[in-house]
C-alpha positions as CSV (number, residue, x, y, z in Angstrom):
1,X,0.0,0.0,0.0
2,X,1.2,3.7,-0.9
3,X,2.7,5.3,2.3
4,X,-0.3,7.9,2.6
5,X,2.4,10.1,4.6
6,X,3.7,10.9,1.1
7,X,0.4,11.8,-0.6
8,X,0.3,15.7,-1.8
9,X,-3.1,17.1,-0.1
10,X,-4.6,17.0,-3.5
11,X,-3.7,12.8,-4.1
12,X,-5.2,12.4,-0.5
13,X,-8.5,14.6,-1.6
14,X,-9.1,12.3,-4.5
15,X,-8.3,9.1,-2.6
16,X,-10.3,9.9,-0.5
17,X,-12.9,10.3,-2.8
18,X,-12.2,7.1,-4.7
19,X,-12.4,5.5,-1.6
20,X,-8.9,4.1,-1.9
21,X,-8.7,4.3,2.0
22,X,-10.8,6.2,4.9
23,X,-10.2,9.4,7.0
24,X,-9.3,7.1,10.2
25,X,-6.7,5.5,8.0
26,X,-5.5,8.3,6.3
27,X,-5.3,10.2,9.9
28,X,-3.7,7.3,11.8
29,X,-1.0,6.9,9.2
30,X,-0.2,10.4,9.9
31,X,-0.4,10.3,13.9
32,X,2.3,7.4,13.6
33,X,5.0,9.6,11.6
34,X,4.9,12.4,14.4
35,X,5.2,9.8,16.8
36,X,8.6,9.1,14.7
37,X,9.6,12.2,14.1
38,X,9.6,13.8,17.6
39,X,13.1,14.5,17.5
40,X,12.3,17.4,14.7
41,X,10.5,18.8,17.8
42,X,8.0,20.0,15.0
43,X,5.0,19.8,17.3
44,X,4.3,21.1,20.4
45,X,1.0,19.7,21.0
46,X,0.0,16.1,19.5
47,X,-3.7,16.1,19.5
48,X,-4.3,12.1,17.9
49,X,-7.5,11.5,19.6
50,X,-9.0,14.7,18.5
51,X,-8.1,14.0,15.3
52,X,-9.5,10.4,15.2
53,X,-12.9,12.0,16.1
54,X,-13.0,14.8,13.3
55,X,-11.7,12.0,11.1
56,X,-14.5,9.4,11.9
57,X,-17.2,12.2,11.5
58,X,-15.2,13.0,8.2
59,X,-15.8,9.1,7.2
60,X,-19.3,9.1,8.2
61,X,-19.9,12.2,5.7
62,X,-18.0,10.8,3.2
63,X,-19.6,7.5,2.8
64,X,-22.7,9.8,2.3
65,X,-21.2,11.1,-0.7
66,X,-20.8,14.7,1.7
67,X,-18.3,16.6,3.3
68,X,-16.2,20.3,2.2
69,X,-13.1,20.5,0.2
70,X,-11.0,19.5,3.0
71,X,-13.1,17.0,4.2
72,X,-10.6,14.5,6.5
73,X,-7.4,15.6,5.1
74,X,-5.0,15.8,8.2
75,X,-3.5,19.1,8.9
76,X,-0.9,20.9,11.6
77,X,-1.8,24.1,12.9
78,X,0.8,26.9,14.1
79,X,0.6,27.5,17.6
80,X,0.1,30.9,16.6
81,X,-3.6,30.2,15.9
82,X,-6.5,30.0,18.8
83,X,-8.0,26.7,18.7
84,X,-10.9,26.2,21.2
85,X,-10.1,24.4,23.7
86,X,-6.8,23.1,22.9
87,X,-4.0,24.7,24.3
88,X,-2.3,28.0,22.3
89,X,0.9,29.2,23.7
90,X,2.7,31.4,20.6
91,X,5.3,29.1,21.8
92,X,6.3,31.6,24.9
93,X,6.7,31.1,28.9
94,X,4.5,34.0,29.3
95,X,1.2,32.4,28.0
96,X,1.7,29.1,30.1
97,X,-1.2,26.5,29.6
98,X,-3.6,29.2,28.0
99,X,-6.5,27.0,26.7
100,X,-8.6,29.3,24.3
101,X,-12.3,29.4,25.1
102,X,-12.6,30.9,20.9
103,X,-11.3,29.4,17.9
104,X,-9.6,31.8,15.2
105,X,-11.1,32.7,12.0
106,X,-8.9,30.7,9.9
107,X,-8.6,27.2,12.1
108,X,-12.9,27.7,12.0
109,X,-13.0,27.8,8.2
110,X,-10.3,24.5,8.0
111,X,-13.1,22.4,10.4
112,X,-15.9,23.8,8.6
113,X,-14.4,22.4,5.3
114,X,-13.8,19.1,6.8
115,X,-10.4,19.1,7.8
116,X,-8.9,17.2,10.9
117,X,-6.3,18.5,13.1
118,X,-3.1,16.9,14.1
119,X,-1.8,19.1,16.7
120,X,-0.3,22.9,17.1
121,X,3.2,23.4,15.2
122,X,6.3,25.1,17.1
123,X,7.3,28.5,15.8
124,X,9.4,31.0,17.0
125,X,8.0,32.7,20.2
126,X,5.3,35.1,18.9
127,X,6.9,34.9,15.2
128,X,10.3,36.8,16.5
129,X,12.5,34.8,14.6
130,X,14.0,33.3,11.2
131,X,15.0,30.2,12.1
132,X,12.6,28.8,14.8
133,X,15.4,29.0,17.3
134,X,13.4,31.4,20.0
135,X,10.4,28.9,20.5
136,X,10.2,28.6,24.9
137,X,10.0,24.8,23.4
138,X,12.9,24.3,21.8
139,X,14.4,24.4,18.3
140,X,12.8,22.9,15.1
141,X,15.1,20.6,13.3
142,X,14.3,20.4,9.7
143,X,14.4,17.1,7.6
144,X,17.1,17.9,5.4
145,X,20.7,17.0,5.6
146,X,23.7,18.6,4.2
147,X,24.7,16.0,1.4
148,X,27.1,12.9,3.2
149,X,25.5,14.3,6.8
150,X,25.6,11.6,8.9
151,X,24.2,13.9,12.1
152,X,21.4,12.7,13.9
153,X,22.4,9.3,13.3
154,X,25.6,9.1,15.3
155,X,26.8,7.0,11.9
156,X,30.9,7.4,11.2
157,X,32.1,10.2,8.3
158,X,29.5,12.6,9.3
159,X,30.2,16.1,7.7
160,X,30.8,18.2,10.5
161,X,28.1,20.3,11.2
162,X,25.0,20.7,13.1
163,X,21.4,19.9,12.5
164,X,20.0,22.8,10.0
165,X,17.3,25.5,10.9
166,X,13.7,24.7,8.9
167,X,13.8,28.3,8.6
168,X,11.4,30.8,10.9
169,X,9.0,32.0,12.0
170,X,7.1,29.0,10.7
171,X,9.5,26.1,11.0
172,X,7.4,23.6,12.6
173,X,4.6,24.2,9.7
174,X,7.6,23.9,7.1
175,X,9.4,20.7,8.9
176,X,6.1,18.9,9.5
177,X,5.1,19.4,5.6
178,X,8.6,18.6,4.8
179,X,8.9,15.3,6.9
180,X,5.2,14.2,5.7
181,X,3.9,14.9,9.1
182,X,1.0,16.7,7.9
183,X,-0.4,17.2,4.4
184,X,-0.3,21.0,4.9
185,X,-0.2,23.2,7.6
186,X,-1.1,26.7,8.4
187,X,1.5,29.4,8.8
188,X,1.9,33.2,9.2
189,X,4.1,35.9,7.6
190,X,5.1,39.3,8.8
191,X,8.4,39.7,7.3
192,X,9.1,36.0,5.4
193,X,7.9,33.6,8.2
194,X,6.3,31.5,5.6
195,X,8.3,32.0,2.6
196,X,11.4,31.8,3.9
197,X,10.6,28.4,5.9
198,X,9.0,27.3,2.6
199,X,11.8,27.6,0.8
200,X,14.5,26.2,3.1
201,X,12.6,23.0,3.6
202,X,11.4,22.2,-0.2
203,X,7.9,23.5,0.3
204,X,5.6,25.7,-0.9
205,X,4.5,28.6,1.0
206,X,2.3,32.0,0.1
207,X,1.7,34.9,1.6
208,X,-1.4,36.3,0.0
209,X,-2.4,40.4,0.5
210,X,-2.6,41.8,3.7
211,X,-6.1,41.6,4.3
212,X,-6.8,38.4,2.5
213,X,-7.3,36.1,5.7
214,X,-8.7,37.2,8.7
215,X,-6.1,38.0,11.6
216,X,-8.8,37.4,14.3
217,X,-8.1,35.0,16.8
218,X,-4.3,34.4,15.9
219,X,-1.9,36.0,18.6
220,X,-0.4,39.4,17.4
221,X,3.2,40.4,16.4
222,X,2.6,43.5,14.1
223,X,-1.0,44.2,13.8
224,X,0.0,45.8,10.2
225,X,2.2,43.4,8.4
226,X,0.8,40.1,10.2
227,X,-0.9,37.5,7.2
228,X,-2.2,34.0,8.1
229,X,-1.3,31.8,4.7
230,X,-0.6,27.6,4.1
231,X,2.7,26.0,3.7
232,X,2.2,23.0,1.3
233,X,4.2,20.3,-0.7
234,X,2.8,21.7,-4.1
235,X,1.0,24.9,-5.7
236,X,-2.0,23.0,-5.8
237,X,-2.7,22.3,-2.8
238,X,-1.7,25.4,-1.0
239,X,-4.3,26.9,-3.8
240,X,-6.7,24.8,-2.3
241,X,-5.9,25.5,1.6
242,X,-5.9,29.3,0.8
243,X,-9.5,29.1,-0.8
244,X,-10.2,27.8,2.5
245,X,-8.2,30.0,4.8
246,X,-9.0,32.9,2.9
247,X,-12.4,35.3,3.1
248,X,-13.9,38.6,4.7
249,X,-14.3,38.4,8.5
250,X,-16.9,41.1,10.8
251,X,-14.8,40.5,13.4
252,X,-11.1,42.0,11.6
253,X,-11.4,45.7,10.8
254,X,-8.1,44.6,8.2
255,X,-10.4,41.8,6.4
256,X,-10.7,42.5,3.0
257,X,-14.9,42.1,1.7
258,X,-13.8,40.4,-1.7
259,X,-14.9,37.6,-2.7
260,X,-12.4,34.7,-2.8
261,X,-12.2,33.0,-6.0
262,X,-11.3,29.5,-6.9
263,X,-7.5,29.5,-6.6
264,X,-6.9,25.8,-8.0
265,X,-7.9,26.9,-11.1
266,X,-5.6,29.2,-11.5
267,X,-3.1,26.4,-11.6
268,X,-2.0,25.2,-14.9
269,X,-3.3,28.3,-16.4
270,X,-1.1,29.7,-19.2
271,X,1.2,32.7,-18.5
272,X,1.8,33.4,-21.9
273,X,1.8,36.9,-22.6
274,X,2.2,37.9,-18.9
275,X,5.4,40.3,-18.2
276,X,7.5,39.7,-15.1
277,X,9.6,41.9,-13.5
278,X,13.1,41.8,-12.2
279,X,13.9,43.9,-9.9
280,X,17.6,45.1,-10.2
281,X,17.9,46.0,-6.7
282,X,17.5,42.4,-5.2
283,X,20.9,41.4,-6.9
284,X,23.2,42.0,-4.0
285,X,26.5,42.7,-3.7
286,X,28.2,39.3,-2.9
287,X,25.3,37.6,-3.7
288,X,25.7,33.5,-3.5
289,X,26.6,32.4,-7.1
290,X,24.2,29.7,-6.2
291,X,21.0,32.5,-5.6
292,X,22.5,33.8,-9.2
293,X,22.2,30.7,-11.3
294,X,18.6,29.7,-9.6
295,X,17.1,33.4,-10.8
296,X,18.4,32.8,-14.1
297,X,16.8,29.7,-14.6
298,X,13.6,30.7,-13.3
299,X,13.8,33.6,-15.5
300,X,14.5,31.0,-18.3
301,X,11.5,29.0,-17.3
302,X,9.1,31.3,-17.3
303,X,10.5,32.7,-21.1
304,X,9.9,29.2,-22.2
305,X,6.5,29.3,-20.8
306,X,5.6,32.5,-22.8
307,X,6.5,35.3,-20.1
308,X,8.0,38.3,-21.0
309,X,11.0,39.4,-18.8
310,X,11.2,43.2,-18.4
311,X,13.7,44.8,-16.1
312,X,12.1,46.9,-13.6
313,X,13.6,49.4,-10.5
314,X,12.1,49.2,-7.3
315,X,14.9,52.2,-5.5
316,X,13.3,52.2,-1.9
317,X,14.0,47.9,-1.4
318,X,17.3,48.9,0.0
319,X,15.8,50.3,3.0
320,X,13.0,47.8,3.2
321,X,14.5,45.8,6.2
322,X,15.9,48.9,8.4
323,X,12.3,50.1,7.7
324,X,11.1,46.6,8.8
325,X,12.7,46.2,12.0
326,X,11.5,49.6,13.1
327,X,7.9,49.2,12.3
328,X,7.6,45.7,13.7
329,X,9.2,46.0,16.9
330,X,7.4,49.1,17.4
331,X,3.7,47.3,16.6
332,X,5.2,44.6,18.5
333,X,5.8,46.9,22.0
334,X,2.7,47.4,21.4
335,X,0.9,44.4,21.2
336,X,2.9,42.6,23.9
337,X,2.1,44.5,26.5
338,X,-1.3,42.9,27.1
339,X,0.9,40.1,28.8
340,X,1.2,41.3,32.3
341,X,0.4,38.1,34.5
342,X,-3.2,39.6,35.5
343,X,-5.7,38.0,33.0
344,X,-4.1,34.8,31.9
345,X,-0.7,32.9,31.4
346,X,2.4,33.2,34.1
347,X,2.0,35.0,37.1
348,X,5.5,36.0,39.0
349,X,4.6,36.9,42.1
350,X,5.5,40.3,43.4
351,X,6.1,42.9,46.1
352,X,3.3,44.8,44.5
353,X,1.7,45.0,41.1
354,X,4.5,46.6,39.5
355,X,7.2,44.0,41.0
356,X,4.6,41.4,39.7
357,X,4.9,42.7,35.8
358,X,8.2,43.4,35.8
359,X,8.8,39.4,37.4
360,X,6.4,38.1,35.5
361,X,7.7,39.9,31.8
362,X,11.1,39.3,32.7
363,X,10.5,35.2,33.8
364,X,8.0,34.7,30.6
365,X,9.3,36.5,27.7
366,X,13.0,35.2,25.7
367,X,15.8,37.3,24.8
368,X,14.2,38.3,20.5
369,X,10.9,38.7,22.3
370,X,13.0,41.4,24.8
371,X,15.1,42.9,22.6
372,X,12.8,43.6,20.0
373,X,9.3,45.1,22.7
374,X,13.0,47.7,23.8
375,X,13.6,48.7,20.6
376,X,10.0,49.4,19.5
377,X,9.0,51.2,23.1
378,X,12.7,53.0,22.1
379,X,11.5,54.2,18.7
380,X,8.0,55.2,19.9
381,X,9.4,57.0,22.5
382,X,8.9,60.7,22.9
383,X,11.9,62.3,20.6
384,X,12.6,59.4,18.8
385,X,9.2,58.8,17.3
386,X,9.5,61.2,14.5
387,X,13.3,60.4,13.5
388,X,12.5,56.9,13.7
389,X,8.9,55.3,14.0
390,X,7.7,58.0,11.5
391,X,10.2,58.1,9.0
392,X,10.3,54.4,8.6
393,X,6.6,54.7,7.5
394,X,7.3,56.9,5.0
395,X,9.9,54.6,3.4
396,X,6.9,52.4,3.7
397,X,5.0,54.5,1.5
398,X,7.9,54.7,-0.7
399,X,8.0,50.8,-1.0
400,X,4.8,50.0,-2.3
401,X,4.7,53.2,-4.4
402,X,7.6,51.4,-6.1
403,X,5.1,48.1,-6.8
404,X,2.4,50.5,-7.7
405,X,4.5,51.9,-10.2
406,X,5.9,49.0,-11.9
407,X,2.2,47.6,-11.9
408,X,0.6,50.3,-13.4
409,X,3.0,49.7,-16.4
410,X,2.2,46.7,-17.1
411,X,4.0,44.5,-14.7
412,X,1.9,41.1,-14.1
413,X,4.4,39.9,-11.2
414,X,7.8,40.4,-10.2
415,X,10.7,37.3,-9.8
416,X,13.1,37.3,-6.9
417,X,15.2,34.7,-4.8
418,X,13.4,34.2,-1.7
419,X,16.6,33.7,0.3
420,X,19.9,34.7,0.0
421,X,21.2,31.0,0.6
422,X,19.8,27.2,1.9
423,X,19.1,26.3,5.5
424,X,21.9,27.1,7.4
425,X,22.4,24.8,10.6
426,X,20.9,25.4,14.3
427,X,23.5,28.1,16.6
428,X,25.6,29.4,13.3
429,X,23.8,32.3,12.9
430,X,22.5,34.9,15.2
431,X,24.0,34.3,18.5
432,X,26.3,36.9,18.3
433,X,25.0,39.4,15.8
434,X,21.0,39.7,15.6
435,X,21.4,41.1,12.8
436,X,23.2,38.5,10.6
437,X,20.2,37.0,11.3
438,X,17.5,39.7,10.3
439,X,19.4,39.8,7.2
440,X,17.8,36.2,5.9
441,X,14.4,38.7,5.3
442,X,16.3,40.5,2.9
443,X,14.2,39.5,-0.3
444,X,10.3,38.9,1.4
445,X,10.0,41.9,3.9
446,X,9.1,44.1,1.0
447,X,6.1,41.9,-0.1
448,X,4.5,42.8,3.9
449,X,5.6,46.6,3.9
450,X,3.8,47.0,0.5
451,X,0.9,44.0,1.8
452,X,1.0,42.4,-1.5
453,X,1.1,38.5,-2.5
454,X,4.0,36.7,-2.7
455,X,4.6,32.9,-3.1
456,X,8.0,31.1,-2.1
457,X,7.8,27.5,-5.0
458,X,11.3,25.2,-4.6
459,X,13.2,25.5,-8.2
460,X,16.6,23.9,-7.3
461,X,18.8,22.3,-4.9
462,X,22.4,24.2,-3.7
463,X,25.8,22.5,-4.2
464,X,25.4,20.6,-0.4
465,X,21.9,19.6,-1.5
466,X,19.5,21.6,0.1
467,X,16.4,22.9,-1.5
468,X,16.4,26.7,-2.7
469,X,13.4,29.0,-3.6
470,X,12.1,31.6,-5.8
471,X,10.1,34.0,-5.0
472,X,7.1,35.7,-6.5
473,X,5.3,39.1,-6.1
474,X,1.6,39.9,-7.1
475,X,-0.1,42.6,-7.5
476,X,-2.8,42.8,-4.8
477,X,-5.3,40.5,-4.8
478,X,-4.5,38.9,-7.2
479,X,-3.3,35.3,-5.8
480,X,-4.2,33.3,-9.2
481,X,-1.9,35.0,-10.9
482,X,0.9,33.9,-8.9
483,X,-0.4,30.9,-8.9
484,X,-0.1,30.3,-12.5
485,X,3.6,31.6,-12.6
486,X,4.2,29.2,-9.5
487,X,3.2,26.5,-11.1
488,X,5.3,26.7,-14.2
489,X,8.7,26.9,-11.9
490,X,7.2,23.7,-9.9
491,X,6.7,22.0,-13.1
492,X,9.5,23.1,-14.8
493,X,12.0,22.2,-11.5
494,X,10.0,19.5,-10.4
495,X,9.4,18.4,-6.8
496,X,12.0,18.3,-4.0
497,X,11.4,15.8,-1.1
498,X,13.4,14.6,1.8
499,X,15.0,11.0,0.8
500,X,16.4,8.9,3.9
501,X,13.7,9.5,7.0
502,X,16.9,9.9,9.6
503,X,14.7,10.5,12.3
């Protein structure tokens, strides 16, 4: 029998269908790989008998001939999203066992089509992070090696090295769809968290405009650049999660009231004629030759598909991340201070009140989730607000007035790298120098300043074999067409999966 760990979402939705095997089945297989795979510490939260029950309901409707689009397809969930009464930590001390009494937006709309939860995915505490390194639960490992990498299996000739990063915020979304631990998960994005993860794990991962999916009920980093999207194993199928994730919500004043339209046929559709531009400004000085060669041949991919390549400035991307990591940390400061030990999560006791928030801030939150609430209460401080806070919105201004521009002449989408190298391995970066490790934003932090689309699709594997993305921009709303260019690179690269299961 076909491990059903390995089906895409879309070859489980038709099995499913065909009645090649049941939900229960289908679910169980999956339940059994986490219980493998715990040493990629990809979940947090294993929820198996919760799942069994959605998945026998999901039987029951399907032998009817019933069910939604998802209907018992199993799926991880980012601890990032409320889910009623299952516990929702954002992966941090300071929320302890917090047990939602409310289920977010997007979660609802998965169980409404059907879908079954697995269990709530490690990230990097409240999304501070690009390699899933901050999580108050540990690092995710992701299932790739390093070609001839013996590590994690204590074997002899193992290249030296350490296990590698799945990439952050979303790691434990990327490593579980990587591993086969899921069929997709959810993820969010704020400055790359699911397009850079994507991308360093062979998945698929999209960011769709800001607005797009409703933010309610998922736990705040920055209120203004925060999007809810899927990471998936193909195009397809994170076209079909988004139709589900996706649609106007009463209860976000950010939701977009469009309707949401049919995103998996959008893939396979023909991208001849469309023009895509590249940006000169995202080729870096020092850039990896690497990066270089896997731009190329995505721009010869998309030629051969019937694109038109057109050469396009966006001037303002070079201060895109200095802009970035003063508007997030400042919406951040801001969000966080709802955790003060009074309502819910850790309580440190104290002398008084004050001795209490101080005990209990300092005890729940990690050294990122610190360092960045003191640099945004720094920048929204009184005399600092205007040379820092308000000037980097204007540069924000700037950066999507760039995309406006280039779309208003004719631009259909915009090809980039969607990270200046492969997974690097857990403790090399960041330790030392924060900002080595902001700099792996460099290419998707534009894409939330402007709130546009953008789609991370694996087109190549890097001289140590490890999987490498490309990135594309769409104008806003406008998901489909982004899916039809992704789906050209996929089909033109083909797929990238992990091969030996070391764990």
């Amino acid at each position: 029998m076909t491990d059903l760990t390995s089906l895409t979402l879309t070859e489980a939705r038709d099995g499913l269908k065909a009645r090649a095997f049941s939900a229960t089945e289908l679910t169980n297989a999956h339940i059994a790989a986490i219980e493998q795979a715990r040493a990629l510490n990809a979940y947090v939260l294993e929820t198996p008998e919760h799942a069994l029950k959605q998945a026998a309901a999901s039987d029951a409707k399907l032998a009817k001939g019933e069910g939604g689009p998802l209907e018992g397809l199993p799926l991880g969930i980012k601890d990032l999203f409320a889910t009623k009464g299952v516990r929702t930590t954002a992966c941090s001390k300071i929320l302890g066992n917090f047990v939602p009494p409310y289920e977010s937006t997007v979660s609802g709309q998965l169980w409404r089509d059907g879908a079954v939860m697995l269990g709530k995915l490690n990230n990097d505490e409240f999304a501070m992070g690009s390699s899933n390194e901050t999580s108050a639960f540990g690092a995710v490992v992701n299932p790739w090696r390093r070609a001839g990498s013996n590590v994690g299996t204590g074997g002899a000739g193992a290249v030296e090295g350490a296990h590698l990063v799945p990439g952050g915020s979303s790691g434990g979304s990327a490593s579980a769809v990587a591993a086969g631990l899921c069929l997709a998960a959810t993820a969010t994005d704020t400055g790359g968290s699911i397009r850079q993860p994507a991308a360093f794990t062979g998945a698929v991962g999209i960011k769709p405009t800001y607005g797009r999916c409703s933010r309610w009920g998922i736990v705040a980093f920055a209120s203004s650049l925060d999007q809810a999207g899927p990471i998936a194993k193909t195009v397809r199928d994170a076209a079909v999660m988004l139709r589900s994730m996706a649609g106007h919500d009463a209860k976000d004043a950010t939701s977009a009231d469009r309707a949401v339209p049919d995103y998996e046929k959008a893939v396979g559709r023909s991208v001849r004629g469309m023009k895509i531009g590249i940006p000169r400004e995202y080729r870096l000085d020092g850039m990896s030759p690497e990066i270089e060669a896997l731009w190329r041949q995505g721009v010869a991919w998309l030629k051969g598909a019937g694109a038109e390549m057109i050469d396009i400035s966006l001037p303002h991307t070079k201060y895109a991340l200095p802009a970035y990591y003063i508007v997030a940390p400042a919406e951040a400061s801001s969000n966080l201070a709802r955790y003060d030990g009074v309502r819910y999560g850790l309580r440190e006791p104290g002398r008084d009140i004050v001795d209490m928030y101080e005990k209990t801030r300092a005890e729940g939150f990690g050294a990122e989730v610190k360092r960045r609430i003191m640099i945004g209460a720094y920048v929204l401080s009184a005399g600092y607000y205007d040379a820092y806070y308000l000037r980097a919105q204007k540069v924000r201004t700037l950066i999507k007035r760039d995309f406006d521009e280039a779309y208003a002449a004719g631009i259909d989408a915009v090809l980039t790298p969607a990270t200046p190298s492969a997974a690097f391995g857990i403790g090399e970066k960041g330790a030392a120098d924060p900002v080595e490790m902001y700099l792996n934003d460099i290419f998707t932090v534009t894409v939330n300043m402007a709130g546009l689309p953008g789609i991370a699709v694996p087109a190549g594997l890097d001289g140590q074999g490890l999987p490498l993305g490309l990135q594309l921009i769409g104008r806003p709303f406008d998901e489909e067409t982004v899916f039809s260019l992704g789906e050209v690179i996929e089909q033109a690269a083909g797929r990238f999966t992990v091969g030996e299961k070391w764990w």
